[in-house]
PyMOL Python script that loads the backbone (N, CA, C, O; Angstrom):
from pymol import cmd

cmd.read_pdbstr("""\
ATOM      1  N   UNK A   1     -37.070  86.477 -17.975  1.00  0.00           N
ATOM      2  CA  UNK A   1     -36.940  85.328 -18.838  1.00  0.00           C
ATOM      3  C   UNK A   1     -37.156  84.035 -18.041  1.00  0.00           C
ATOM      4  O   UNK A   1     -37.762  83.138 -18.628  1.00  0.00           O
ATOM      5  N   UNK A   2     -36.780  83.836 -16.893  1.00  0.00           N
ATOM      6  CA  UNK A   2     -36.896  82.735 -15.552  1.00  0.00           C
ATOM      7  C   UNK A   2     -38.424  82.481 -15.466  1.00  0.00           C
ATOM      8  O   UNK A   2     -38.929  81.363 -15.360  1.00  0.00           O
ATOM      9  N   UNK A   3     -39.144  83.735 -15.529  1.00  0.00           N
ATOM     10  CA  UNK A   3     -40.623  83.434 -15.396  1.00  0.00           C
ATOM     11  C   UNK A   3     -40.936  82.853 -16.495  1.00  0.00           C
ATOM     12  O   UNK A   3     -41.117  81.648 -16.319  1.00  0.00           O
ATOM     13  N   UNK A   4     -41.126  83.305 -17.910  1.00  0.00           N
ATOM     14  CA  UNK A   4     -41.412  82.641 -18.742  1.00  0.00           C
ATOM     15  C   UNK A   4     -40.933  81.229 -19.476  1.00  0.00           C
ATOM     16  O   UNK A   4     -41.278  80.637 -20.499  1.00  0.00           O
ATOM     17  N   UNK A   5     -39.882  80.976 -18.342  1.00  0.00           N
ATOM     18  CA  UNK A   5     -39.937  79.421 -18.929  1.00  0.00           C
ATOM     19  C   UNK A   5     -40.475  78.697 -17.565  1.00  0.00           C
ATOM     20  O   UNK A   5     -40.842  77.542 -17.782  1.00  0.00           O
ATOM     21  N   UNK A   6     -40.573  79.029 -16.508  1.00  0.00           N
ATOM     22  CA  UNK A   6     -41.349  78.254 -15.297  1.00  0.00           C
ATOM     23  C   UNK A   6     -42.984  78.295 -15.963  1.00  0.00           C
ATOM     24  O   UNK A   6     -43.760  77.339 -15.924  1.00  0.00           O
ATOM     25  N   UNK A   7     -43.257  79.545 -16.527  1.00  0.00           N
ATOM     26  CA  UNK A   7     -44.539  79.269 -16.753  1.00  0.00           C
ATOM     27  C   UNK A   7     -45.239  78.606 -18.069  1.00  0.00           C
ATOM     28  O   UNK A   7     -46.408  78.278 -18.270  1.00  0.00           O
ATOM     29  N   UNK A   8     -43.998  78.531 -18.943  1.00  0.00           N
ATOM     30  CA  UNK A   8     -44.380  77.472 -20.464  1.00  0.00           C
ATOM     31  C   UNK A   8     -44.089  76.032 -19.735  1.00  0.00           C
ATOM     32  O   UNK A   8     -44.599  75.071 -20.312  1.00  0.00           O
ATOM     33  N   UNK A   9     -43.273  75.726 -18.442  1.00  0.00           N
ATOM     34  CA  UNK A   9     -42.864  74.623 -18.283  1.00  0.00           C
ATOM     35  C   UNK A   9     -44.394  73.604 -17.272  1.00  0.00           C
ATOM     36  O   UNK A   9     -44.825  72.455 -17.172  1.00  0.00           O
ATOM     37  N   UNK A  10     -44.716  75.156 -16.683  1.00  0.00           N
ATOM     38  CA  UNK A  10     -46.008  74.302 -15.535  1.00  0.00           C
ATOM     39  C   UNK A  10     -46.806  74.625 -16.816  1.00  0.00           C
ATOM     40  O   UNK A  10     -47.899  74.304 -16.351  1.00  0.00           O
ATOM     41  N   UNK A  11     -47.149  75.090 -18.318  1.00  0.00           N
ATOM     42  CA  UNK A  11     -48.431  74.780 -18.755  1.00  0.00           C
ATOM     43  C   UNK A  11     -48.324  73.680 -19.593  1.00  0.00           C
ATOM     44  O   UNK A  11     -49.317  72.957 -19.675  1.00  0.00           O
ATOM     45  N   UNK A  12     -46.978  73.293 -20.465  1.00  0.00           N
ATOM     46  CA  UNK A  12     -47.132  72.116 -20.786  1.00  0.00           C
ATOM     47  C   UNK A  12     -46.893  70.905 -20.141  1.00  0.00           C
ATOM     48  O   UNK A  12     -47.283  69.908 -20.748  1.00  0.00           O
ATOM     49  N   UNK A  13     -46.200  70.694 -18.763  1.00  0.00           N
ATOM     50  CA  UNK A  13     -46.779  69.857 -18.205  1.00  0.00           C
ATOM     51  C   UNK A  13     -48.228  69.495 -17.413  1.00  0.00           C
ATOM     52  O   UNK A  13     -48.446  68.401 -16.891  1.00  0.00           O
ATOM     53  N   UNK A  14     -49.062  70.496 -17.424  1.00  0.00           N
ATOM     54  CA  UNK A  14     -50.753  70.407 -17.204  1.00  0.00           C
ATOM     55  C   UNK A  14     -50.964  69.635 -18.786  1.00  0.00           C
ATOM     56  O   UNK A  14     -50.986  68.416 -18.955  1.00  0.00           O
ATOM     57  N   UNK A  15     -51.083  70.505 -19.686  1.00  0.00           N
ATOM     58  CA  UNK A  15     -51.489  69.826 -21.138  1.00  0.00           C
ATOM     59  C   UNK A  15     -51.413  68.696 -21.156  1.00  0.00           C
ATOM     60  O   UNK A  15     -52.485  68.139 -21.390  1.00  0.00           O
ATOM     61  N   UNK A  16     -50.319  67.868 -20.959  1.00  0.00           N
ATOM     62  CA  UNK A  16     -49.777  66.525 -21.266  1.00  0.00           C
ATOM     63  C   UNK A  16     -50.409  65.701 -20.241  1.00  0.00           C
ATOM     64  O   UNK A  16     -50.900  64.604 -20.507  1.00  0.00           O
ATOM     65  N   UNK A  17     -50.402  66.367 -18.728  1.00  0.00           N
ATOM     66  CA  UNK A  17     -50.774  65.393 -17.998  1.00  0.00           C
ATOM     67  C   UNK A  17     -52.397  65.361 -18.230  1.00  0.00           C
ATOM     68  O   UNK A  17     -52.928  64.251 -18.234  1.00  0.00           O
ATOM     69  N   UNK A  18     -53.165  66.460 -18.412  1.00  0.00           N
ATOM     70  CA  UNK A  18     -54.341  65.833 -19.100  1.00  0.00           C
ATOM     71  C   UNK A  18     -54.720  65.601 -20.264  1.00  0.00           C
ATOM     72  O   UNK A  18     -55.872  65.417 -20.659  1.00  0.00           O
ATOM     73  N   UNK A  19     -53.573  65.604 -20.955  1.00  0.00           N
ATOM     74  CA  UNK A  19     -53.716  64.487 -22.050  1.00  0.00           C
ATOM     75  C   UNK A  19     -53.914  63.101 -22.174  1.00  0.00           C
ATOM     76  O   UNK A  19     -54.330  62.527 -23.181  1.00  0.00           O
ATOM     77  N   UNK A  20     -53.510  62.454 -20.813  1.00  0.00           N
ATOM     78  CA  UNK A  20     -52.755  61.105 -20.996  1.00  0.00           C
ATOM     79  C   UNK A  20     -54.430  60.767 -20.648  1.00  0.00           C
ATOM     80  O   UNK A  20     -54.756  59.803 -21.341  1.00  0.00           O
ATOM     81  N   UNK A  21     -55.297  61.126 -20.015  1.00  0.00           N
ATOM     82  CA  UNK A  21     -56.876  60.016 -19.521  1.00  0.00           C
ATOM     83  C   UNK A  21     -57.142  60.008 -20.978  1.00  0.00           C
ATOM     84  O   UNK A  21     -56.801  60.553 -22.028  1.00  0.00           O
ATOM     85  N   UNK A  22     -58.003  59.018 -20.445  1.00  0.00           N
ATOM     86  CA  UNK A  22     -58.872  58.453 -21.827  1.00  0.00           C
ATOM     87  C   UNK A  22     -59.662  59.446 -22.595  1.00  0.00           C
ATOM     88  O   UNK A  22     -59.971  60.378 -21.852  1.00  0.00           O
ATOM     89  N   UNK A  23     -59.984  59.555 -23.474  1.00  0.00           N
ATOM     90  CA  UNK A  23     -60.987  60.408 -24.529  1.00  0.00           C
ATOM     91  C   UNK A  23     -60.457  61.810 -24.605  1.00  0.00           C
ATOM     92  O   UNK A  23     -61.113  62.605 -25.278  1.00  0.00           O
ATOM     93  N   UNK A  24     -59.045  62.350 -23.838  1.00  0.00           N
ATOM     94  CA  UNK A  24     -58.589  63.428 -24.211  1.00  0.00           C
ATOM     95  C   UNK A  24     -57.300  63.960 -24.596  1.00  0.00           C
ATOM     96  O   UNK A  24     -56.594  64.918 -24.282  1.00  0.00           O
ATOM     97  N   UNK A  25     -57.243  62.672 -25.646  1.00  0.00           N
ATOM     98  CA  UNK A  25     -55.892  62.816 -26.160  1.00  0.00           C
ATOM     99  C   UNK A  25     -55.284  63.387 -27.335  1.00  0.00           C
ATOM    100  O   UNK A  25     -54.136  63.476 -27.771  1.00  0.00           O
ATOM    101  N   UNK A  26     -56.798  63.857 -27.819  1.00  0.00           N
ATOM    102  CA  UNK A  26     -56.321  65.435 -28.789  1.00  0.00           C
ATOM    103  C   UNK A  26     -55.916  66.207 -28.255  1.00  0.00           C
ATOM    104  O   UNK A  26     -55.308  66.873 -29.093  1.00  0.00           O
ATOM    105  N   UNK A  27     -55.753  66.883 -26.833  1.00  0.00           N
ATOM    106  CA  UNK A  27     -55.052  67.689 -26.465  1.00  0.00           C
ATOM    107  C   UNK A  27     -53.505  67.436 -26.317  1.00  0.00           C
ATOM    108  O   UNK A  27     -52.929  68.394 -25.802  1.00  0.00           O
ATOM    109  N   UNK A  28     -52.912  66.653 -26.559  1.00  0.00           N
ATOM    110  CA  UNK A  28     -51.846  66.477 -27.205  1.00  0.00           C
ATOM    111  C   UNK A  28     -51.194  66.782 -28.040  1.00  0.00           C
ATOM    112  O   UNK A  28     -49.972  66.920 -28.099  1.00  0.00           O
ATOM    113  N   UNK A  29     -52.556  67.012 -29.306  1.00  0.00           N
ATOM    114  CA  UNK A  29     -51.790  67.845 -30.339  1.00  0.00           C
ATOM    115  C   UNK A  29     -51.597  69.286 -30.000  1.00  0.00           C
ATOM    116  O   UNK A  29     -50.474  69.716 -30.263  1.00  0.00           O
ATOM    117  N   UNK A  30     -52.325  70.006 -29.549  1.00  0.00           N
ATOM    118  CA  UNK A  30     -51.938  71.355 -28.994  1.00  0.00           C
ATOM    119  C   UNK A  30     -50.583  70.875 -27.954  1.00  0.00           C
ATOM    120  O   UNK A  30     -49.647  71.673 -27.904  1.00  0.00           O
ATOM    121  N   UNK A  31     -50.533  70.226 -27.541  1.00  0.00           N
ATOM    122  CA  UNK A  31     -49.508  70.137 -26.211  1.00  0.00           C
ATOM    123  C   UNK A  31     -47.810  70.295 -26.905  1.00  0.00           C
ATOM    124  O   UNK A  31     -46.911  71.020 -26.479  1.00  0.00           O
ATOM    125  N   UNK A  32     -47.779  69.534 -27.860  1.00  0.00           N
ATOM    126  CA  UNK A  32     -46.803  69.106 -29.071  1.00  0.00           C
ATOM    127  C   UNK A  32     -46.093  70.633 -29.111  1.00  0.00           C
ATOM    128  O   UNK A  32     -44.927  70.528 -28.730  1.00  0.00           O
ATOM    129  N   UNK A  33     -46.323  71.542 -29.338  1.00  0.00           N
ATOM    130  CA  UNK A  33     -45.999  72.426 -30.023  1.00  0.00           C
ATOM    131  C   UNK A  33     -45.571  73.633 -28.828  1.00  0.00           C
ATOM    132  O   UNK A  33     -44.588  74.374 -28.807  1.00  0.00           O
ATOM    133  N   UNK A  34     -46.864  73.493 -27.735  1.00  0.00           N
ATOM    134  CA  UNK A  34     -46.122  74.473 -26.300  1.00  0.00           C
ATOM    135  C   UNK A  34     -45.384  73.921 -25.827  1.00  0.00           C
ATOM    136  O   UNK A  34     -44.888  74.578 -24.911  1.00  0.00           O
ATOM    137  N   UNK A  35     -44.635  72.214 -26.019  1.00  0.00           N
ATOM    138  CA  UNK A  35     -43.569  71.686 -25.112  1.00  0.00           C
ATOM    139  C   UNK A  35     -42.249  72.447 -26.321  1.00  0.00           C
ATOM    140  O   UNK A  35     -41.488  73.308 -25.879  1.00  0.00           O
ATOM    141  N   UNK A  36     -42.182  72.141 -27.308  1.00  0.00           N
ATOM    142  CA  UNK A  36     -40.936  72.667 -28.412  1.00  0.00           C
ATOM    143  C   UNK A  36     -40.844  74.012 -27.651  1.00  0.00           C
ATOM    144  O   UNK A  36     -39.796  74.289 -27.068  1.00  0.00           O
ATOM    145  N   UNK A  37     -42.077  75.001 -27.630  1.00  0.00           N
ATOM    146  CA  UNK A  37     -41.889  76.825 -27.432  1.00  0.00           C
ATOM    147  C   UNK A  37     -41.196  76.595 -26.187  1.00  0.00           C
ATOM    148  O   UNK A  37     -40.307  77.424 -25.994  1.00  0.00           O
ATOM    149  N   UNK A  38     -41.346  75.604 -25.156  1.00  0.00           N
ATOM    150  CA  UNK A  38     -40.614  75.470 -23.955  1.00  0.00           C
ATOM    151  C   UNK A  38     -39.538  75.089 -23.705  1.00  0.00           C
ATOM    152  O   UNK A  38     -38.931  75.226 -22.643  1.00  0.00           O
ATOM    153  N   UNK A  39     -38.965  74.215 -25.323  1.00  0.00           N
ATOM    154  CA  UNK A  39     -37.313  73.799 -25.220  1.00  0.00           C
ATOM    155  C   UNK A  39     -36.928  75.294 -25.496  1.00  0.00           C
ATOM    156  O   UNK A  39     -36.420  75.826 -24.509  1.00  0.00           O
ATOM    157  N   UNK A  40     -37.036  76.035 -26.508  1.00  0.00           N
ATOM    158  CA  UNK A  40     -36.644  76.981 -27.133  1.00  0.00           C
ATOM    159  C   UNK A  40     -36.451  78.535 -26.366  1.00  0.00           C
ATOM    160  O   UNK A  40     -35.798  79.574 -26.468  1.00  0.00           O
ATOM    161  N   UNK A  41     -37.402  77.958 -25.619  1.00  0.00           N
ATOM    162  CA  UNK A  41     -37.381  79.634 -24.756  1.00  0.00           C
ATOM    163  C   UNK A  41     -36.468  79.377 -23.690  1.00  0.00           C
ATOM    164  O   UNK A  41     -35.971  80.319 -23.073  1.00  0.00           O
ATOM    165  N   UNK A  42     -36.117  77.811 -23.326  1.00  0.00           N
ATOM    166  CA  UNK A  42     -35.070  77.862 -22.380  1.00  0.00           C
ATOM    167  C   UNK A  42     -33.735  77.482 -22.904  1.00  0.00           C
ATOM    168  O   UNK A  42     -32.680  77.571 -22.275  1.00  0.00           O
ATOM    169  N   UNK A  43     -33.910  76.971 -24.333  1.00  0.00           N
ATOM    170  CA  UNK A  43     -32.422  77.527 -24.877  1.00  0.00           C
ATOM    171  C   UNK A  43     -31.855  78.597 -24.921  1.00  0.00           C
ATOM    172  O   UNK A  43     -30.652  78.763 -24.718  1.00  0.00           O
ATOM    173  N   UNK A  44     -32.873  79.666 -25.263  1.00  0.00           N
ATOM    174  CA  UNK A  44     -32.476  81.372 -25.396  1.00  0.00           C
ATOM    175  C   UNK A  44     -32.517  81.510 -23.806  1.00  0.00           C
ATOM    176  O   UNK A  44     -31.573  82.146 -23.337  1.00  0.00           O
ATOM    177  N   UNK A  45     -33.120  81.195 -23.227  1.00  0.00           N
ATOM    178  CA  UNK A  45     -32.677  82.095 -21.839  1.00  0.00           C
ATOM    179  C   UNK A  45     -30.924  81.155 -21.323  1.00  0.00           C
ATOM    180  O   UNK A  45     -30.086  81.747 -20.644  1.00  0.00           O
ATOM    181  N   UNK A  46     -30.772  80.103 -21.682  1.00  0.00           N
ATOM    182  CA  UNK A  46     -29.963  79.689 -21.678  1.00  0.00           C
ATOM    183  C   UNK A  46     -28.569  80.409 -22.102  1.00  0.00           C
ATOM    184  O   UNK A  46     -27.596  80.541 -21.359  1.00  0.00           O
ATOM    185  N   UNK A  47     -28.702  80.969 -23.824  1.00  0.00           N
ATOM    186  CA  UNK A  47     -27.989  81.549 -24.441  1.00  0.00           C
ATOM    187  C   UNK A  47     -27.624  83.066 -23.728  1.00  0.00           C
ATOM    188  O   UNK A  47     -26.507  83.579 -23.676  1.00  0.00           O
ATOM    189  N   UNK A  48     -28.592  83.488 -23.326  1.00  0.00           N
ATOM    190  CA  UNK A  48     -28.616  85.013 -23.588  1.00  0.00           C
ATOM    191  C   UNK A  48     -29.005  85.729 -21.730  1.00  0.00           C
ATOM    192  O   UNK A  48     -28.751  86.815 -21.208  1.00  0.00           O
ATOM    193  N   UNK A  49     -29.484  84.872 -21.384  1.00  0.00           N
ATOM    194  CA  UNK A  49     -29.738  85.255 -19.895  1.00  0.00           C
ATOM    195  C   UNK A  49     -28.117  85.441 -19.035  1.00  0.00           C
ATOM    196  O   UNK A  49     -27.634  84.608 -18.269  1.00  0.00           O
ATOM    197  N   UNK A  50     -27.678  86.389 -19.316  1.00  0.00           N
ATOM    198  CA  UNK A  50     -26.215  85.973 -18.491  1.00  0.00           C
ATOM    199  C   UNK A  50     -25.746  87.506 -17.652  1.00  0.00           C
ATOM    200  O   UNK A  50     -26.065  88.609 -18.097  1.00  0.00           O
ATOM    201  N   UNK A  51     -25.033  87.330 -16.521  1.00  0.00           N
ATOM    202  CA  UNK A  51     -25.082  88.676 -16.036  1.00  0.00           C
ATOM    203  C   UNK A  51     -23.688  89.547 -16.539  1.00  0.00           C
ATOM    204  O   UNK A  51     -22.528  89.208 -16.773  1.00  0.00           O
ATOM    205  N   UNK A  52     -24.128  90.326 -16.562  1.00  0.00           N
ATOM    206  CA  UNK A  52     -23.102  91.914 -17.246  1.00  0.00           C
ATOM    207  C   UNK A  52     -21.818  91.664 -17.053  1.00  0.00           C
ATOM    208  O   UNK A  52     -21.021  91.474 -17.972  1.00  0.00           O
ATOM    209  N   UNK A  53     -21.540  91.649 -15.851  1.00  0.00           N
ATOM    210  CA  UNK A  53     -19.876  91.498 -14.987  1.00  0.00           C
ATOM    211  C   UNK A  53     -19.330  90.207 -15.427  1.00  0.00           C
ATOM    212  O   UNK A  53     -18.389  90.157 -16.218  1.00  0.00           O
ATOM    213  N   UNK A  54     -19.795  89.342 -15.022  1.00  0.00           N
ATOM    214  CA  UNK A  54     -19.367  88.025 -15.267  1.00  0.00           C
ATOM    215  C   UNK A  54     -19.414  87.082 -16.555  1.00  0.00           C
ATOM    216  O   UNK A  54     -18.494  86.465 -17.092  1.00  0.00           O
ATOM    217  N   UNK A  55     -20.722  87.158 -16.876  1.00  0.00           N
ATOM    218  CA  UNK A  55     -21.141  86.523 -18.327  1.00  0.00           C
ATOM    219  C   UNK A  55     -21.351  85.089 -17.691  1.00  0.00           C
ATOM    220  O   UNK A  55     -21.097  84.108 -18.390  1.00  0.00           O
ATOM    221  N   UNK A  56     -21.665  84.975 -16.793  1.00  0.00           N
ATOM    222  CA  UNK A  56     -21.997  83.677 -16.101  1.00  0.00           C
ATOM    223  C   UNK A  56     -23.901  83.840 -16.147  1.00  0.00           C
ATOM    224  O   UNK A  56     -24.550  84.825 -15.796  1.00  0.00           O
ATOM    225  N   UNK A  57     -24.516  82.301 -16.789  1.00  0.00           N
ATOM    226  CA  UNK A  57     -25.776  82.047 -16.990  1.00  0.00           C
ATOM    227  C   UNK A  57     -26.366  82.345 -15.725  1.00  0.00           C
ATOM    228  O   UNK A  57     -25.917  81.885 -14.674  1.00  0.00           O
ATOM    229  N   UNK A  58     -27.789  83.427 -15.821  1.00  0.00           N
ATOM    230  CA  UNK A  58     -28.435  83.741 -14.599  1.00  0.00           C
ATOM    231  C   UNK A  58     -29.584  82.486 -14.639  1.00  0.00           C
ATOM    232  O   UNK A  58     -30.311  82.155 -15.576  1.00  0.00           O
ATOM    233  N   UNK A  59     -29.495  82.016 -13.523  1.00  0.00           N
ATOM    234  CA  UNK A  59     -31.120  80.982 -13.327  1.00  0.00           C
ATOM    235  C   UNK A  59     -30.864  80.334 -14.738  1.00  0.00           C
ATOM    236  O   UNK A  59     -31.402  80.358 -15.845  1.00  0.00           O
ATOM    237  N   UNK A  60     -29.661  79.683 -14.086  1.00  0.00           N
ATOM    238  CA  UNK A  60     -29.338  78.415 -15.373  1.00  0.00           C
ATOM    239  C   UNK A  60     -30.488  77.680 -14.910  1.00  0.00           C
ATOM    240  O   UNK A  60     -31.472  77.932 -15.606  1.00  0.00           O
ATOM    241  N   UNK A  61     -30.736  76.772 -13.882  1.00  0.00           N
ATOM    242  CA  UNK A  61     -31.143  75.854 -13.143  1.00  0.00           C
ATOM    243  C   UNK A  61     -32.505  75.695 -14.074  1.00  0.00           C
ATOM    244  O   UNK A  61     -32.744  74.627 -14.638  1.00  0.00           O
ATOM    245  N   UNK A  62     -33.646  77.199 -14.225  1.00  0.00           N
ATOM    246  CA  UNK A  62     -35.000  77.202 -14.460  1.00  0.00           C
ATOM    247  C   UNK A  62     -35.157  77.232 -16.095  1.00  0.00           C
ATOM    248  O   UNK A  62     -36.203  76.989 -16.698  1.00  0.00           O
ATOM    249  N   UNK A  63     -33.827  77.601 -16.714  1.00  0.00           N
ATOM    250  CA  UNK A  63     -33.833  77.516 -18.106  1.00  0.00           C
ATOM    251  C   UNK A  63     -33.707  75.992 -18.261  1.00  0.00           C
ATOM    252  O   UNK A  63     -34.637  75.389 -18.795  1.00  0.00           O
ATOM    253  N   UNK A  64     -32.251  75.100 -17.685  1.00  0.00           N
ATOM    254  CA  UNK A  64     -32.302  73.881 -17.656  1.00  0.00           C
ATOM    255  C   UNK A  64     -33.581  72.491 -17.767  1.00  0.00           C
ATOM    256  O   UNK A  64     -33.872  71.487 -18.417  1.00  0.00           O
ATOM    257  N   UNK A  65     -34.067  73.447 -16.462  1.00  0.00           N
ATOM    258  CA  UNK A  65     -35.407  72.410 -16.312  1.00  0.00           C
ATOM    259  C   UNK A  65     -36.025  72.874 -17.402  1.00  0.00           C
ATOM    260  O   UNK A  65     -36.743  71.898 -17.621  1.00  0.00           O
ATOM    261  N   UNK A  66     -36.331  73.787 -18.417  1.00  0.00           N
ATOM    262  CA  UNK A  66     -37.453  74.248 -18.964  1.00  0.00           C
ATOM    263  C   UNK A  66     -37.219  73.277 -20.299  1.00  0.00           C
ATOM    264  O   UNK A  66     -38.161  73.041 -21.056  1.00  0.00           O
ATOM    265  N   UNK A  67     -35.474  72.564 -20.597  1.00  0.00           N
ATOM    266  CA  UNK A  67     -34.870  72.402 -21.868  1.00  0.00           C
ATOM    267  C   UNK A  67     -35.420  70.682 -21.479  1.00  0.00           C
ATOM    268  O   UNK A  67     -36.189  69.946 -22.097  1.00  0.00           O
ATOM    269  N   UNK A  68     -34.824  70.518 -20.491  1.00  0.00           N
ATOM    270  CA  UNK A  68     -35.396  69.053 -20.588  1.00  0.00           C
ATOM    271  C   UNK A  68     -36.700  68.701 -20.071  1.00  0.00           C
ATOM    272  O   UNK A  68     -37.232  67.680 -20.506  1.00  0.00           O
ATOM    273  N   UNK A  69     -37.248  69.360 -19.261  1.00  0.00           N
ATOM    274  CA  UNK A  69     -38.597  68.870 -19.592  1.00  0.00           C
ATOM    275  C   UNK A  69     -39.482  69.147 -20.387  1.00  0.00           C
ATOM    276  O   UNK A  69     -40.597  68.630 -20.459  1.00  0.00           O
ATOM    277  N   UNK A  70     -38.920  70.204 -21.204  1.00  0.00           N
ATOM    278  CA  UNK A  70     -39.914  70.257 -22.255  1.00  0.00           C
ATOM    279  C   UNK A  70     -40.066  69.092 -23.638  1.00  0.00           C
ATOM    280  O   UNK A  70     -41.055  68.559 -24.143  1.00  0.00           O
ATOM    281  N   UNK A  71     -38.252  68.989 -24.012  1.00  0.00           N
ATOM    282  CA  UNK A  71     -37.705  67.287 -24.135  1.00  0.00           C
ATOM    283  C   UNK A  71     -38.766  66.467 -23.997  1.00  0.00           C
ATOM    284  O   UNK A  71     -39.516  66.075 -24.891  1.00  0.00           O
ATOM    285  N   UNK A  72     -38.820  66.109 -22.331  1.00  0.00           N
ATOM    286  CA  UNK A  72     -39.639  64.826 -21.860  1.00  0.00           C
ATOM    287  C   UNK A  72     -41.285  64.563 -22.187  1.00  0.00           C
ATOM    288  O   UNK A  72     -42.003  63.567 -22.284  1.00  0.00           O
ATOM    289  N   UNK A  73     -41.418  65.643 -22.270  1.00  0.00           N
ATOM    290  CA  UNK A  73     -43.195  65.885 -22.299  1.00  0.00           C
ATOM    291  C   UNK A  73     -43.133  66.627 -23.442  1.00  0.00           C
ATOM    292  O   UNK A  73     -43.828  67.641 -23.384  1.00  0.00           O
ATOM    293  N   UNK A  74     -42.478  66.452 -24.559  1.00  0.00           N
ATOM    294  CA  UNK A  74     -42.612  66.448 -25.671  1.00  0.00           C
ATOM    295  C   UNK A  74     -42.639  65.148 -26.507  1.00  0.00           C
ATOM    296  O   UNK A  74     -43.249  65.044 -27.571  1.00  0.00           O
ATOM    297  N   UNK A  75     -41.910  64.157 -25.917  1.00  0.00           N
ATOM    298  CA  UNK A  75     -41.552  62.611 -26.151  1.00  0.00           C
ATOM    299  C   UNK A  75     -43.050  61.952 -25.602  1.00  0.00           C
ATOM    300  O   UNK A  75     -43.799  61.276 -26.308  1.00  0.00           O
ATOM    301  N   UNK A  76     -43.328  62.377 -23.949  1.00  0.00           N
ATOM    302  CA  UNK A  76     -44.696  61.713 -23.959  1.00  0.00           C
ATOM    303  C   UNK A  76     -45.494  61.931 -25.038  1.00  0.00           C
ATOM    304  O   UNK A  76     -45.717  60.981 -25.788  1.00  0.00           O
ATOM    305  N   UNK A  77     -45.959  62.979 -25.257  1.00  0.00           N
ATOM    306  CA  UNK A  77     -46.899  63.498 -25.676  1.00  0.00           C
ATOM    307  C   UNK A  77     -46.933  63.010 -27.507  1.00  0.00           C
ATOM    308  O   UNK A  77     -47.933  62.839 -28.203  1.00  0.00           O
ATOM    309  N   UNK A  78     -45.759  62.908 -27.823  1.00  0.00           N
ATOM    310  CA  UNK A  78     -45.843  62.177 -29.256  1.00  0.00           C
ATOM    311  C   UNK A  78     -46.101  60.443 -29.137  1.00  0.00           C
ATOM    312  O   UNK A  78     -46.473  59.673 -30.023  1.00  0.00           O
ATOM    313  N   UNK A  79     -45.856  60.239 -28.117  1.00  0.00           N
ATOM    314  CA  UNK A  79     -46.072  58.948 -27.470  1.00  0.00           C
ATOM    315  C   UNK A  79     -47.212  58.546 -27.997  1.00  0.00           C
ATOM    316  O   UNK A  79     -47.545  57.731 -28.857  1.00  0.00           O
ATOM    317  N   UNK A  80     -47.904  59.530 -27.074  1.00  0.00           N
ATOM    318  CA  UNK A  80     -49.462  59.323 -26.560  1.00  0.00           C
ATOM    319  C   UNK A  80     -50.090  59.518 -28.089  1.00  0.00           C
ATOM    320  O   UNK A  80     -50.830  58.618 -28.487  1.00  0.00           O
ATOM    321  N   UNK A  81     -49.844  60.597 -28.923  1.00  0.00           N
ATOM    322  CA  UNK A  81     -50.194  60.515 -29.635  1.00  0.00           C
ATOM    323  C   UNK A  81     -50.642  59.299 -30.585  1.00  0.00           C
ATOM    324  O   UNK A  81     -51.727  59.067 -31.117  1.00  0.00           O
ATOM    325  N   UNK A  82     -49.053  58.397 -30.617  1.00  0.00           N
ATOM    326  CA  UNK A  82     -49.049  57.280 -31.266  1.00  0.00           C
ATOM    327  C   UNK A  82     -50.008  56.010 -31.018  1.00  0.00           C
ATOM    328  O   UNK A  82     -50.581  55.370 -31.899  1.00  0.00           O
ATOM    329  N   UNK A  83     -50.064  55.757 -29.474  1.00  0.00           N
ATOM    330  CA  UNK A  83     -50.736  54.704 -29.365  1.00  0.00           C
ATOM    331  C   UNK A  83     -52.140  55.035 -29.138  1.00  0.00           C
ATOM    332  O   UNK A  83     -52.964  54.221 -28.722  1.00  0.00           O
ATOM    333  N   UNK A  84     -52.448  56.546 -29.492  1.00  0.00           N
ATOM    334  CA  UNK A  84     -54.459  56.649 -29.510  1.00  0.00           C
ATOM    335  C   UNK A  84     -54.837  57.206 -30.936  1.00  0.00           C
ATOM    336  O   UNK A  84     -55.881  57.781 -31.243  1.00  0.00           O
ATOM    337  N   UNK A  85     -53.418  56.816 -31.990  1.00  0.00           N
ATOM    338  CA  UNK A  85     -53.515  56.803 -33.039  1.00  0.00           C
ATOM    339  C   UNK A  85     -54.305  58.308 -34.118  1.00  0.00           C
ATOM    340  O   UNK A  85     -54.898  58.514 -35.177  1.00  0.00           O
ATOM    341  N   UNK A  86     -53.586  59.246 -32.519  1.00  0.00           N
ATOM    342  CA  UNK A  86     -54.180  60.491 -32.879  1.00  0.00           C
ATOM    343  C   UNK A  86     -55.283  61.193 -32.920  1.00  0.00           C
ATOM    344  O   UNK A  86     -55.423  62.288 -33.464  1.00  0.00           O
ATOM    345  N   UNK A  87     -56.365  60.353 -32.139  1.00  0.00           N
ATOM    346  CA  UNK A  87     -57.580  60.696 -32.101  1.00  0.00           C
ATOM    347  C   UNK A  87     -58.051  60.884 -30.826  1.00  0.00           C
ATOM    348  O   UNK A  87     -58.563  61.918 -30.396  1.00  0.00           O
ATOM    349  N   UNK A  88     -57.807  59.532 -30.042  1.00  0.00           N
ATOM    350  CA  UNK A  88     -58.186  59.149 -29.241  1.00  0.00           C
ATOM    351  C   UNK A  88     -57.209  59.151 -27.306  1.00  0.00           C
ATOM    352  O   UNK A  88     -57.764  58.640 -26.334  1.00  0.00           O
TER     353      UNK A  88
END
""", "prot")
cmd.dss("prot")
cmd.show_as("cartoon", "prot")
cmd.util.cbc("prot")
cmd.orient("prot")
């Protein structure tokens, strides 16, 4: 579960960051939607990732990062959207 939010977390931050140059800021709209799958998959690993004995969260740390930066570069990315008025 650790892998799959390191790896929704490094692809929507690629998306976004080449979203932001000029003339490719439709990829944003695809970006929109793998940053949410990236809050969500590190809420559930959040929820549910926990070890047997203890019930203490395994690789809180990589679910964490996955919740807020997916957050952050979900906020850019509607950003960006806004001021290229969705096209541009």
């Amino acid at each position: 579960m650790q892998y799959a939010s390191l790896i929704l977390l490094v692809i929507s931050t690629t998306l976004v960051a080449i979203g932001l140059f000029p003339c490719l800021g439709w990829l944003n709209w695809a970006s929109g939607p793998v940053c949410a799958l990236t809050v969500v998959l590190g809420v559930v690993g959040l929820s549910f990732d926990r070890e047997p004995e203890s019930g203490e969260t395994r690789h809180g740390g990589v679910h964490l990062a996955a919740v807020v930066g997916g957050t952050v570069l979900g906020v850019v990315a509607v950003i960006r959207c806004l001021v290229g008025a969705g096209t541009i």
